[in-house]
N, CA, C and O atoms as a MOPAC input file, in Angstrom:
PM7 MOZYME 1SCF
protein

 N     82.58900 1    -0.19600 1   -38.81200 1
 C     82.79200 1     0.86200 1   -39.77100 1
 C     81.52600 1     1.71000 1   -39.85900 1
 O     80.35800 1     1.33100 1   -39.77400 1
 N     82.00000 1     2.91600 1   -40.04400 1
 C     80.44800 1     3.80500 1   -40.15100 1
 C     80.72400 1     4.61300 1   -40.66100 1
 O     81.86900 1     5.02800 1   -40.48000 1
 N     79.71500 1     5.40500 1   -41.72600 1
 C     80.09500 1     6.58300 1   -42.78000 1
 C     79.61700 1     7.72200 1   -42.12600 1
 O     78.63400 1     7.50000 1   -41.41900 1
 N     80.08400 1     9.06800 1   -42.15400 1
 C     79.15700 1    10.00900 1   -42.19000 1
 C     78.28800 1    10.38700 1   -43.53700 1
 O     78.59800 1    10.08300 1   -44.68900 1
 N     77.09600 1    11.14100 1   -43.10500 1
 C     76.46500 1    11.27300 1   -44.01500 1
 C     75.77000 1    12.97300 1   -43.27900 1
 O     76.07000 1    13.49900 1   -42.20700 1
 N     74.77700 1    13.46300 1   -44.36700 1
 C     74.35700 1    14.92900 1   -44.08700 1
 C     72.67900 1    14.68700 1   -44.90200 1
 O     72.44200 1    14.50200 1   -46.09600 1
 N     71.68200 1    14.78000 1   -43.68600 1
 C     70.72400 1    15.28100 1   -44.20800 1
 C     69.50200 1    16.04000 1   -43.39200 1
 O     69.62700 1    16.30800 1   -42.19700 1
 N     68.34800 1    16.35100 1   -44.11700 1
 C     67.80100 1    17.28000 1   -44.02500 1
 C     66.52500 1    16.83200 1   -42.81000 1
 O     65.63500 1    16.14600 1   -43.31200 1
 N     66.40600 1    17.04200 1   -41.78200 1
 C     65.76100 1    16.22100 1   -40.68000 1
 C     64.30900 1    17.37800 1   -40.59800 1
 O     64.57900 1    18.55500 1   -40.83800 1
 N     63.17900 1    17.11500 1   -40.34600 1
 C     62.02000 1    18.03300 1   -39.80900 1
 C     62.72600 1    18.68500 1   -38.61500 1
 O     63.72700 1    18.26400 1   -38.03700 1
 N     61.76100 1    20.19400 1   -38.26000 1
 C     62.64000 1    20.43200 1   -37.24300 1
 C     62.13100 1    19.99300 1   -35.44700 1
 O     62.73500 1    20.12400 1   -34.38200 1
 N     60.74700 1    19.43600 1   -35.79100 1
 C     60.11800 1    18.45400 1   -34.42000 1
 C     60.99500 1    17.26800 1   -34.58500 1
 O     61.30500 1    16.75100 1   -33.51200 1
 N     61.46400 1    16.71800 1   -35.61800 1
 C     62.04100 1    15.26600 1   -35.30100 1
 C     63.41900 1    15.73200 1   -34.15600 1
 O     63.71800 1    15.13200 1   -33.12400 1
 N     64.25900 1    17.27800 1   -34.87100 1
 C     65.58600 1    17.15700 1   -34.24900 1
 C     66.16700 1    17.18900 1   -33.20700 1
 O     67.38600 1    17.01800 1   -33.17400 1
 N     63.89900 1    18.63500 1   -32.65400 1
 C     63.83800 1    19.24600 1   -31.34500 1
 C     63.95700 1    17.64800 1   -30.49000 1
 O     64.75800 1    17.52600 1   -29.56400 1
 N     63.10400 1    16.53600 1   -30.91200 1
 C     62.59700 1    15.58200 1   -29.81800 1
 C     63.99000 1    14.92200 1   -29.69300 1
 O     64.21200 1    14.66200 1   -28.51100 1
 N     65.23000 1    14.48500 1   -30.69500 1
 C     66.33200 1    14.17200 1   -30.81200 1
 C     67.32500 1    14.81300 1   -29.92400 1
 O     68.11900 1    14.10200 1   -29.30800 1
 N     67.35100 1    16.50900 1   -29.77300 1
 C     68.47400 1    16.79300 1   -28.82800 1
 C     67.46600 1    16.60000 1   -27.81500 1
 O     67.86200 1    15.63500 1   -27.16100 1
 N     66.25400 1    17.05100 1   -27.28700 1
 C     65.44400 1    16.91000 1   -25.84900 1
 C     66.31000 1    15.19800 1   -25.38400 1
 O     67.09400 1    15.19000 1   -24.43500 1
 N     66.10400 1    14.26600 1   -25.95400 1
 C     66.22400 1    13.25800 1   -25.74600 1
 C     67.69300 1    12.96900 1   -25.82800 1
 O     67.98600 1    12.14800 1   -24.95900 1
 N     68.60600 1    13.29400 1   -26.46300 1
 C     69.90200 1    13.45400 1   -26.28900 1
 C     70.44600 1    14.37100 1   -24.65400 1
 O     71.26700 1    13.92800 1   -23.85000 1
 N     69.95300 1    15.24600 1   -24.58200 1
 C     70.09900 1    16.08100 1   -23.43300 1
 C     69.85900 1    15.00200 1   -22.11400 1
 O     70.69100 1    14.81300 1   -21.22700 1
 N     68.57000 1    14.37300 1   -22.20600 1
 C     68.33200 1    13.70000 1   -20.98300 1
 C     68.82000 1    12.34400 1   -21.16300 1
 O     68.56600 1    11.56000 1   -20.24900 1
 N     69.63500 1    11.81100 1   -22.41300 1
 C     70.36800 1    10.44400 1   -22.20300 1
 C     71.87500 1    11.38700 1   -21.68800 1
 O     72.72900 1    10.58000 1   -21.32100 1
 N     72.18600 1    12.31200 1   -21.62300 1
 C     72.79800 1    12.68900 1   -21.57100 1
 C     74.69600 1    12.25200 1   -22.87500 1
 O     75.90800 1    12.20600 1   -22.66700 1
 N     73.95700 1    12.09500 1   -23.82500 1
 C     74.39100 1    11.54300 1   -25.63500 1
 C     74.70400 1    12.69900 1   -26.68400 1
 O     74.45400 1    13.89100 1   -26.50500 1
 N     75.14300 1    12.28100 1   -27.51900 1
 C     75.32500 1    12.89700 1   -28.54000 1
 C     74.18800 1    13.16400 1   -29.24500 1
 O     73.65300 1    12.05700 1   -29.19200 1
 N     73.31300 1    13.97900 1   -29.97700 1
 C     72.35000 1    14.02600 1   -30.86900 1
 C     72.60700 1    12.92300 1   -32.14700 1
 O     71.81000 1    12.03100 1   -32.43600 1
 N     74.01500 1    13.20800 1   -32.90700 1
 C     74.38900 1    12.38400 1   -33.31600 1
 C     74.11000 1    10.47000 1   -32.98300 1
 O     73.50200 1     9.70200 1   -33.72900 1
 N     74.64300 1    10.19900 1   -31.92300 1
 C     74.31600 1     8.66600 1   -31.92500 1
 C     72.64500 1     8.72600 1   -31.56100 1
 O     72.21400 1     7.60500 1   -31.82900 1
 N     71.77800 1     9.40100 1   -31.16700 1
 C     70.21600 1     9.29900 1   -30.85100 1
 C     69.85700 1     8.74300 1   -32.16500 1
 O     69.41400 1     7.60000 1   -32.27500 1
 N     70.09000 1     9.74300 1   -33.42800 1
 C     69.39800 1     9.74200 1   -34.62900 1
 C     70.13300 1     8.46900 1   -35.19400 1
 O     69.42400 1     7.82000 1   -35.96300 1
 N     71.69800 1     7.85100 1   -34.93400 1
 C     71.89300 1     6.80300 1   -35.52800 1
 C     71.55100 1     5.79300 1   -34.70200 1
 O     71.20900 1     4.74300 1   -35.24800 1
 N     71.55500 1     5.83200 1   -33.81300 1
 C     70.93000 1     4.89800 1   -32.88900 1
 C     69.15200 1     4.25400 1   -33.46100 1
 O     68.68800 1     3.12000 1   -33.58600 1
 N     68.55600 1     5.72600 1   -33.69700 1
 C     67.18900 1     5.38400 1   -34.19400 1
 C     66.78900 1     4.78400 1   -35.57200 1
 O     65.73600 1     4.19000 1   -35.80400 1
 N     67.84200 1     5.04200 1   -36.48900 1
 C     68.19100 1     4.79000 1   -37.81000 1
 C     68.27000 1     3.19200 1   -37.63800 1
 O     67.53000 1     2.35000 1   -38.14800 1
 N     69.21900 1     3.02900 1   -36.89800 1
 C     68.73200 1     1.56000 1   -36.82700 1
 C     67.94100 1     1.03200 1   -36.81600 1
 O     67.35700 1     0.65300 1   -37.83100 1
 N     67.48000 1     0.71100 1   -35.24500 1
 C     66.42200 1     0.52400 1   -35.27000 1
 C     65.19700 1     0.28900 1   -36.02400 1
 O     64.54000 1    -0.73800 1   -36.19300 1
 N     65.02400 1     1.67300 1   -36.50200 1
 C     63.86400 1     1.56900 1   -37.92700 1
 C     64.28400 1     0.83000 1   -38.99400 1
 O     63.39300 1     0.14800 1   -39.49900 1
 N     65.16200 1     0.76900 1   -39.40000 1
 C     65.86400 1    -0.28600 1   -40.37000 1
 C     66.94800 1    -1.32400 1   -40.03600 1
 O     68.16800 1    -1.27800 1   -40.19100 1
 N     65.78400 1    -2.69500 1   -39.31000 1
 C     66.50800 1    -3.79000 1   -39.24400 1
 C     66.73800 1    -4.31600 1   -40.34600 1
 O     66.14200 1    -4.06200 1   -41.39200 1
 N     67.81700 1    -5.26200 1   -40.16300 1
 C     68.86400 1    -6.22900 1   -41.39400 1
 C     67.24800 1    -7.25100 1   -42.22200 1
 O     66.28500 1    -7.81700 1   -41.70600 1
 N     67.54800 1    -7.11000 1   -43.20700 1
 C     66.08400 1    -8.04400 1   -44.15700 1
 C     66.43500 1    -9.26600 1   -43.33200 1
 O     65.37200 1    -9.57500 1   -42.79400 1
 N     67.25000 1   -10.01000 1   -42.99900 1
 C     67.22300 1   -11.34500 1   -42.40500 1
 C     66.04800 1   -11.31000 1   -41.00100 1
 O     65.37900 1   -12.26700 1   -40.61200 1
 N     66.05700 1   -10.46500 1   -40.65400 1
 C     65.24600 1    -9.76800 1   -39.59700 1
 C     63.87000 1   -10.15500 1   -39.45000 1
 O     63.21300 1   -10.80300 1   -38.63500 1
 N     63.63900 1    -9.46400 1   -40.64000 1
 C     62.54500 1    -8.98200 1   -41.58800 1
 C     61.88900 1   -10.34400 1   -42.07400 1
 O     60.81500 1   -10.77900 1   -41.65900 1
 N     62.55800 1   -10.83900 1   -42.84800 1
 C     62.37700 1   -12.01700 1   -43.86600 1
 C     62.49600 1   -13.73600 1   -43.35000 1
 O     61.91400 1   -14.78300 1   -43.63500 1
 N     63.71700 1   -13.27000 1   -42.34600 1
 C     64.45800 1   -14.71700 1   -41.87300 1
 C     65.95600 1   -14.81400 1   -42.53900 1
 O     66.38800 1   -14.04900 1   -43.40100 1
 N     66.36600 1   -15.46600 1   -42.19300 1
 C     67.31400 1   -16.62400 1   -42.85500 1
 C     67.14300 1   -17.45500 1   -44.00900 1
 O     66.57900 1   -18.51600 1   -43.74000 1
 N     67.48800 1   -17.28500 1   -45.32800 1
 C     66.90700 1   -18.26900 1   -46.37900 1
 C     68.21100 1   -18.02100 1   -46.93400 1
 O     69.10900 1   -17.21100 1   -46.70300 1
 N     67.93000 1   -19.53200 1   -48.21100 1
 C     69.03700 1   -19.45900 1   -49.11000 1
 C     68.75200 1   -18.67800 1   -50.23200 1
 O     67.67200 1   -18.11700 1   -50.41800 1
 N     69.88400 1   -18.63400 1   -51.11300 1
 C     69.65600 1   -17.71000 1   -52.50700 1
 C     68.68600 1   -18.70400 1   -53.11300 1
 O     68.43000 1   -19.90600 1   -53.02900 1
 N     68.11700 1   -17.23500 1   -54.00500 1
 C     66.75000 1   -18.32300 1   -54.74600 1
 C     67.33800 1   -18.98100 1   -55.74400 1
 O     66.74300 1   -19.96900 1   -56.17500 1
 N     68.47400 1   -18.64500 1   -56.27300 1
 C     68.76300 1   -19.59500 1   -57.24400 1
 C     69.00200 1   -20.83300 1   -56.81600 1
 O     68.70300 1   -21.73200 1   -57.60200 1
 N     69.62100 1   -21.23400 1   -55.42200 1
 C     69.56800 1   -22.59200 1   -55.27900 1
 C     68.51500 1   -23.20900 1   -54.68300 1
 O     68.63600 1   -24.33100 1   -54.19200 1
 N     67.25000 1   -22.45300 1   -54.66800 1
 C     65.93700 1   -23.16900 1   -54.35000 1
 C     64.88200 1   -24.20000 1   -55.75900 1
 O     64.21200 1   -23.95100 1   -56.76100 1
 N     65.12300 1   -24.83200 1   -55.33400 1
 C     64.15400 1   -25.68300 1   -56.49900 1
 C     63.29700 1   -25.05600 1   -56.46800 1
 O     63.01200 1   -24.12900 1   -55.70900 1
 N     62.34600 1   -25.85400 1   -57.99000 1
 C     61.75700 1   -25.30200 1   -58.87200 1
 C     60.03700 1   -24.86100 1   -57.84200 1
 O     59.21200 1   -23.94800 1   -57.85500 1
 N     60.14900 1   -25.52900 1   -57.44700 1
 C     58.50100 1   -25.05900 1   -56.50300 1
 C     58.57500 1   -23.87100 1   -55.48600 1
 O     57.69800 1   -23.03900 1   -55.25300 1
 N     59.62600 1   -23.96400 1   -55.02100 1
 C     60.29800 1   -23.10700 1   -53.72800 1
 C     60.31800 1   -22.01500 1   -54.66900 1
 O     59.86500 1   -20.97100 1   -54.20000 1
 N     60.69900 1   -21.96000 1   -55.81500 1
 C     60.77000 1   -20.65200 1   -56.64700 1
 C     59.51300 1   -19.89600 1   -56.74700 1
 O     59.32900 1   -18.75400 1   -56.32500 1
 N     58.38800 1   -20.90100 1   -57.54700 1
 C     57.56200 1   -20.17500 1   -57.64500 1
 C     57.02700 1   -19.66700 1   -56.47900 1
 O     56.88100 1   -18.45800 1   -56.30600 1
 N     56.62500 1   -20.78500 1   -55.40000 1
 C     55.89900 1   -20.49400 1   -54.14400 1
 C     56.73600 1   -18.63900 1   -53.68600 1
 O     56.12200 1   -17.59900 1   -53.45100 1
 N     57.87000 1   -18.80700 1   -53.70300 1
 C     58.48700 1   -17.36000 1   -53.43800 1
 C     57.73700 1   -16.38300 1   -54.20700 1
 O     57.20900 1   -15.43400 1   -53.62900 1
 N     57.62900 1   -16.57100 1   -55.72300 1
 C     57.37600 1   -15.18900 1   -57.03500 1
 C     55.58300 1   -14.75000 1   -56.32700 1
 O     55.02600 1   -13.65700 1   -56.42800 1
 N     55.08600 1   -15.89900 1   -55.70400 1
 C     53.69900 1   -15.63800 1   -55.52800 1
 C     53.59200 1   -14.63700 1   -54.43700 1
 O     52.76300 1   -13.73000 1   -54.36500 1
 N     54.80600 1   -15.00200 1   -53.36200 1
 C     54.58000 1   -14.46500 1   -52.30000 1
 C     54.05100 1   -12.69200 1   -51.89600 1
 O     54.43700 1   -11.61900 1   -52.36100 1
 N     53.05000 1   -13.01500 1   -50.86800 1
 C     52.39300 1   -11.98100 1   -50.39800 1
 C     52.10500 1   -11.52700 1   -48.64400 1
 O     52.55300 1   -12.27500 1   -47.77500 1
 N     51.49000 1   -10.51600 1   -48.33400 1
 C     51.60600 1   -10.26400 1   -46.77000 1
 C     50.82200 1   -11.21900 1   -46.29000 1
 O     50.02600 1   -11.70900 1   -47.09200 1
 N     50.82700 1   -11.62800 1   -45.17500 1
 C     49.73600 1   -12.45600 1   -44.43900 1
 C     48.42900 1   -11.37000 1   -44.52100 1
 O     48.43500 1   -10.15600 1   -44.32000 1
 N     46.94100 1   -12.56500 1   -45.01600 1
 C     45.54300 1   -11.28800 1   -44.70200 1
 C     45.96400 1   -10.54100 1   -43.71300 1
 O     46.25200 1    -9.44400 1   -44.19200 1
 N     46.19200 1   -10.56400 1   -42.34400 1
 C     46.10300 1   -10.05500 1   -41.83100 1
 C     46.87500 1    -8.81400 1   -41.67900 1
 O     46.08600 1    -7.92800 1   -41.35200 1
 N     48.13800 1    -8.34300 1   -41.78000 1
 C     49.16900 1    -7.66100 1   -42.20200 1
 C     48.78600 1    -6.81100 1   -43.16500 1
 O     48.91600 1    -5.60600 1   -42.94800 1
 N     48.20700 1    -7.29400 1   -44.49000 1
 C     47.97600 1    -6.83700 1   -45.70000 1
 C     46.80900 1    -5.69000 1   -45.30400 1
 O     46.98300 1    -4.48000 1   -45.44900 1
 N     45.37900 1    -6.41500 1   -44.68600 1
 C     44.38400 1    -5.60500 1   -43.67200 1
 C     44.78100 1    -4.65300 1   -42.98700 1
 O     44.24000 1    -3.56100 1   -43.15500 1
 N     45.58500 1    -4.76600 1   -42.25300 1
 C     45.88600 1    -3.89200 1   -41.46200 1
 C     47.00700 1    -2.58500 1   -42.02500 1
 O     47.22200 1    -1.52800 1   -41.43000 1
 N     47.51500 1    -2.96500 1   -43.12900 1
 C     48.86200 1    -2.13300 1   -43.55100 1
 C     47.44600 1    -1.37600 1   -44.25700 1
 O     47.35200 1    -0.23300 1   -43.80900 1
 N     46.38300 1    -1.69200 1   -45.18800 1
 C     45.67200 1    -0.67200 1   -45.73800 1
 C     45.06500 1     0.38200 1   -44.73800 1
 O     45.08000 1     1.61000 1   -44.82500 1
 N     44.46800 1    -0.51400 1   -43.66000 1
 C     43.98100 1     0.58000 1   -42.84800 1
 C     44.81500 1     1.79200 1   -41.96800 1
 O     44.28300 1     2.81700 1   -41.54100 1
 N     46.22900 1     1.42200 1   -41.80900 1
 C     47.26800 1     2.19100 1   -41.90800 1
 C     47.29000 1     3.12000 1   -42.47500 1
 O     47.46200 1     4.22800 1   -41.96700 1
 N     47.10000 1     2.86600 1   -43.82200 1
 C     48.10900 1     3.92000 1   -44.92000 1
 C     46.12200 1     4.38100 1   -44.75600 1
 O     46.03500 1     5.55500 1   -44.39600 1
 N     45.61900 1     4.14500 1   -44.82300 1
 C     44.55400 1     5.29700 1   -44.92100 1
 C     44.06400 1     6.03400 1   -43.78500 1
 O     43.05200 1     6.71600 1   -43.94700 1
 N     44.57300 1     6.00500 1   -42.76700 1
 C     45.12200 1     6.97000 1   -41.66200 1
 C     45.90500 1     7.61100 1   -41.95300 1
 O     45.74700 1     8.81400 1   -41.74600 1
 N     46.88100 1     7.24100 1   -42.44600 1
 C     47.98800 1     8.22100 1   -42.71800 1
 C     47.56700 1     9.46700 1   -44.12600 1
 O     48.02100 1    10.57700 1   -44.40400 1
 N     46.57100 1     8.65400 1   -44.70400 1
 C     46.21200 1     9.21600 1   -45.77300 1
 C     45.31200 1    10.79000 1   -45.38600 1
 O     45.44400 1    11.92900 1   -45.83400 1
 N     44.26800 1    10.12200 1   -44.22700 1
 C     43.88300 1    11.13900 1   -43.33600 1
 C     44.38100 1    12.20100 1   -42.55800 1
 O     43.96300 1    13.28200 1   -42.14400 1
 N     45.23600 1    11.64900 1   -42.50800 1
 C     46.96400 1    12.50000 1   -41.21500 1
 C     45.90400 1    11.90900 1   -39.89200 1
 O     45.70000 1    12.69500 1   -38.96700 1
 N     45.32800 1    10.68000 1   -39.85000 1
 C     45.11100 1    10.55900 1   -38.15700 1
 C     45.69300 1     9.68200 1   -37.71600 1
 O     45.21500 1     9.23100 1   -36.67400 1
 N     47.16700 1     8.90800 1   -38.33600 1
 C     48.12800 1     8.13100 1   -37.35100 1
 C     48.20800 1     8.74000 1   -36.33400 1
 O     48.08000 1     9.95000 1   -36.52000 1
 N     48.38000 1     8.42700 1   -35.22600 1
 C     49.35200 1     8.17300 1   -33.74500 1
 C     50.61600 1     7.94600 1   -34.04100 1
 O     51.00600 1     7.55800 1   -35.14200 1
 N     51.31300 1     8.17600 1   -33.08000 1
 C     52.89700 1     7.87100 1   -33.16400 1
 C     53.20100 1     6.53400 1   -33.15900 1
 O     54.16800 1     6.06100 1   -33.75700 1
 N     52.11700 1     5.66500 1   -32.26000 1
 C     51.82800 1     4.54700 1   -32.14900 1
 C     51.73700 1     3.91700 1   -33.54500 1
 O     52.50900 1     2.98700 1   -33.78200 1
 N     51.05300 1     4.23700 1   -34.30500 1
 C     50.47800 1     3.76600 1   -35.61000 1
 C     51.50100 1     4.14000 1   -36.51400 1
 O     51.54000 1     3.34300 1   -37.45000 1
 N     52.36700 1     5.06500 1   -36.60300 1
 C     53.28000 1     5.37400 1   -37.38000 1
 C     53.97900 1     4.39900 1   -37.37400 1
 O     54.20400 1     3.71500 1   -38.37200 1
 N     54.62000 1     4.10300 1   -35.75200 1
 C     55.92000 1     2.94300 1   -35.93500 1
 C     55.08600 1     2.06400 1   -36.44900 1
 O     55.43100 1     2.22100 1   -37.62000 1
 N     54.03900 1     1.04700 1   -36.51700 1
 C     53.48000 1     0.16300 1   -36.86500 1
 C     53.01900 1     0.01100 1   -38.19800 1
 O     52.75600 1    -1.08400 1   -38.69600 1
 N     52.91200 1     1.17600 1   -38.81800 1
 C     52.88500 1     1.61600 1   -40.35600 1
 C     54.41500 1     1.10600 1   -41.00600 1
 O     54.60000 1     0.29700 1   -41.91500 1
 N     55.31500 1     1.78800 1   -40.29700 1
 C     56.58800 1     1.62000 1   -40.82800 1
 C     57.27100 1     0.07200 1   -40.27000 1
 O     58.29200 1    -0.44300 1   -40.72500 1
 N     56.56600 1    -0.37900 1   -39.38000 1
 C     57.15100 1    -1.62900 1   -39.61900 1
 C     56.74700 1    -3.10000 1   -40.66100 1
 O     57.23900 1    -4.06500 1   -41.24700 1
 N     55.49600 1    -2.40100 1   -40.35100 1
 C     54.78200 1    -3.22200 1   -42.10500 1
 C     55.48500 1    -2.82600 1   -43.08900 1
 O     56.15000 1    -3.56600 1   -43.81300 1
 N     55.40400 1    -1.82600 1   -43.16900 1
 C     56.09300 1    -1.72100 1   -44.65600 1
 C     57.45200 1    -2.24000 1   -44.85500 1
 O     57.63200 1    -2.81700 1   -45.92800 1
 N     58.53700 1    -2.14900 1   -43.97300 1
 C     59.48400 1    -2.99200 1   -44.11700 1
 C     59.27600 1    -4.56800 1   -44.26500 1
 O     59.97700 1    -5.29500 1   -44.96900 1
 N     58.24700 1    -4.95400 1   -43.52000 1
 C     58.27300 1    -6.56500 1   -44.09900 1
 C     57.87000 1    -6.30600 1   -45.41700 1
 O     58.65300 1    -6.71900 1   -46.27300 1
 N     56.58700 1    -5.57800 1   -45.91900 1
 C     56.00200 1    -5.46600 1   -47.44200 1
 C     57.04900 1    -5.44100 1   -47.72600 1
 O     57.42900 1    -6.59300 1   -47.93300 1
 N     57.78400 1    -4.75800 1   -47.86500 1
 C     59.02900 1    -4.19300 1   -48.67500 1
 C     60.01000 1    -5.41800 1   -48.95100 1
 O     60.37200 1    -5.84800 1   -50.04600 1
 N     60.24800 1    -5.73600 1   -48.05300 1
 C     61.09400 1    -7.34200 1   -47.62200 1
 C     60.87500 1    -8.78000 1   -48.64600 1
 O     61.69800 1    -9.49300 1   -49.22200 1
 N     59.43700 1    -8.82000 1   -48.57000 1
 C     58.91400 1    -9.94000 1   -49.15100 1
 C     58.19400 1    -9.45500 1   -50.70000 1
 O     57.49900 1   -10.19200 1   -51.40000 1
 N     58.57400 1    -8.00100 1   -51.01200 1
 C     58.58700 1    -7.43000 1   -52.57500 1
 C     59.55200 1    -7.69600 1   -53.03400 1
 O     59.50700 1    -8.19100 1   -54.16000 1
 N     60.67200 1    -7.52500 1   -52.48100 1
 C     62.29200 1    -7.83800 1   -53.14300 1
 C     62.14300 1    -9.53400 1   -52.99800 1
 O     62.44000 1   -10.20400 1   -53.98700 1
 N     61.76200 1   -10.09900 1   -51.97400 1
 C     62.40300 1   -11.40900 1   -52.10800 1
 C     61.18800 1   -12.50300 1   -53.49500 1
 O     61.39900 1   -13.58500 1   -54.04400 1
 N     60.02600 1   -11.55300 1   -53.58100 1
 C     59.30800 1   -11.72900 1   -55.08200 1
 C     60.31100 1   -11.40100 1   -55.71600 1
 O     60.99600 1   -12.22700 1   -56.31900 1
 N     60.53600 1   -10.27700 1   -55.68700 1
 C     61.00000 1    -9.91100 1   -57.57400 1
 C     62.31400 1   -10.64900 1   -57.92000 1
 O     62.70700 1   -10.93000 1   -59.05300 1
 N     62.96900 1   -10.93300 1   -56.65700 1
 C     63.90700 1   -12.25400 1   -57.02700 1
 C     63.53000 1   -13.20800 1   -57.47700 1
 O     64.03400 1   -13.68200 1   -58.49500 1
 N     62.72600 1   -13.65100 1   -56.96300 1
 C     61.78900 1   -15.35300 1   -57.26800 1
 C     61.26700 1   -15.07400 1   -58.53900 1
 O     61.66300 1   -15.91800 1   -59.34300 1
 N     60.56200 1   -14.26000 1   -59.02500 1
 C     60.42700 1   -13.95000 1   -60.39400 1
 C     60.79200 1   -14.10000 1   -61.50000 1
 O     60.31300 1   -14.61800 1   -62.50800 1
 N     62.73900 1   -13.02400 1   -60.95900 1
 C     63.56800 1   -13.05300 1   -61.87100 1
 C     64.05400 1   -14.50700 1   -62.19800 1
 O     64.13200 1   -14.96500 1   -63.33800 1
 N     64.31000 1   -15.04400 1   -61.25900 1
 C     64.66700 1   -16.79900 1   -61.29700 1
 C     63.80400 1   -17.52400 1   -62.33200 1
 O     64.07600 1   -18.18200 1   -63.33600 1
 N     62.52400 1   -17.12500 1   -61.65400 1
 C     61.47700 1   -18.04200 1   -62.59000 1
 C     61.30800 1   -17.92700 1   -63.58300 1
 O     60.89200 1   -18.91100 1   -64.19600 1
 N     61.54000 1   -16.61800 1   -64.32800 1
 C     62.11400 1   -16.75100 1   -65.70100 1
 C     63.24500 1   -16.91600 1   -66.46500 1
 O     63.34400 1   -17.15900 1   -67.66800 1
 N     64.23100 1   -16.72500 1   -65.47800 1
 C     65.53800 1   -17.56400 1   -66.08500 1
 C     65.49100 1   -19.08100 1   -65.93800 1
 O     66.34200 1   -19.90100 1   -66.28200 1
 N     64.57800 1   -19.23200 1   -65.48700 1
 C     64.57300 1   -21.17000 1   -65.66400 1
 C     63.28600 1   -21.40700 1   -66.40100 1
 O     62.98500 1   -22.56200 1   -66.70500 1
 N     62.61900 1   -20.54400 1   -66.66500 1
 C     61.68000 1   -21.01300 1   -68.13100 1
 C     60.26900 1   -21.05200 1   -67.44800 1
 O     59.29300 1   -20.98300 1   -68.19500 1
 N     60.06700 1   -21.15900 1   -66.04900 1
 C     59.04200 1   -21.65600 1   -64.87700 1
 C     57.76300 1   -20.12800 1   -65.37900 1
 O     56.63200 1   -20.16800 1   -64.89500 1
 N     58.03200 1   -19.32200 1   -66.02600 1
 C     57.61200 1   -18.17500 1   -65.81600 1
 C     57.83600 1   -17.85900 1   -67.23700 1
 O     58.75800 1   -18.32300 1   -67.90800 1
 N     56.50100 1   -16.64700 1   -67.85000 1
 C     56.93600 1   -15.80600 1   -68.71800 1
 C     57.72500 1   -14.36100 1   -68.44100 1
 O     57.35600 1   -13.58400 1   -67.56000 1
 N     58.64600 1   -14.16100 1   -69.15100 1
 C     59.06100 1   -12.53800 1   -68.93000 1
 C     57.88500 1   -12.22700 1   -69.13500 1
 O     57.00500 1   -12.85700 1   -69.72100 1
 N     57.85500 1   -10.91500 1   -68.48900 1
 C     56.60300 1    -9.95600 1   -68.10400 1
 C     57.03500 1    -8.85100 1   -68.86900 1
 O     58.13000 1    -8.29000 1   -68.90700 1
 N     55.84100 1    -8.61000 1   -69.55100 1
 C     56.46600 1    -7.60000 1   -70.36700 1
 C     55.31900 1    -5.90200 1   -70.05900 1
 O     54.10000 1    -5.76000 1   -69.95200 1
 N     56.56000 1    -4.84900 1   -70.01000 1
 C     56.26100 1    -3.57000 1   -69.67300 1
 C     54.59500 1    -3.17600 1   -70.38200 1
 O     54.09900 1    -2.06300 1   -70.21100 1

């Protein structure tokens, strides 16, 4: 199943999209969904395979709410984003920017689950705004 959808693309992303459509000899269309993918693999991907946190015992919970990037990841995603901050990514560094951030991103949600758990089982204070 697949939806259409409509949006607003740079116009270097669309030029390099039909160039590259032209010589797969493709639709522009499947290039950009084709690439869409790609850039956004499934969180199992990302994360792994795990169970819901609610049926993780009580340690597995917290150990989750704590969770953070590996040093190294974490190191490297800053020095990233402050390239990017510069505008001196590479294209190279871009995909590698954006694939950190999908794990960050990955293992932020699978915190704020572990969180939410840990205070519905008492393990944790609500956090308050």
């Amino acid at each position: 199943m697949s939806q259409q959808i409509t949006l607003d693309l740079p116009d270097e992303v669309l030029t390099r999209a039909k160039r590259l459509a032209t010589l797969a000899r493709r639709e522009v269309a499947e290039i950009l969904a084709e690439a869409v993918s790609v850039a956004l693999p499934p969180l199992d991907v990302v994360i792994g395979e795990s169970p819901s946190v609610s049926d993780l015992p009580d340690e597995e919970v917290l150990k989750l709410a704590d969770l953070q990037l590996d040093p190294e990841q974490d190191h490297r995603l800053s020095q990233l984003l402050d390239k990017q901050q510069a505008g001196q990514l590479t294209e190279q560094e871009r995909t590698e920017l954006l694939a950190l951030m999908q794990v960050y991103e990955a293992k932020l949600l699978c915190q704020a689950e572990a969180l939410v758990e840990a205070v519905r089982r008492g393990l944790r204070e609500q956090l308050s705004p």
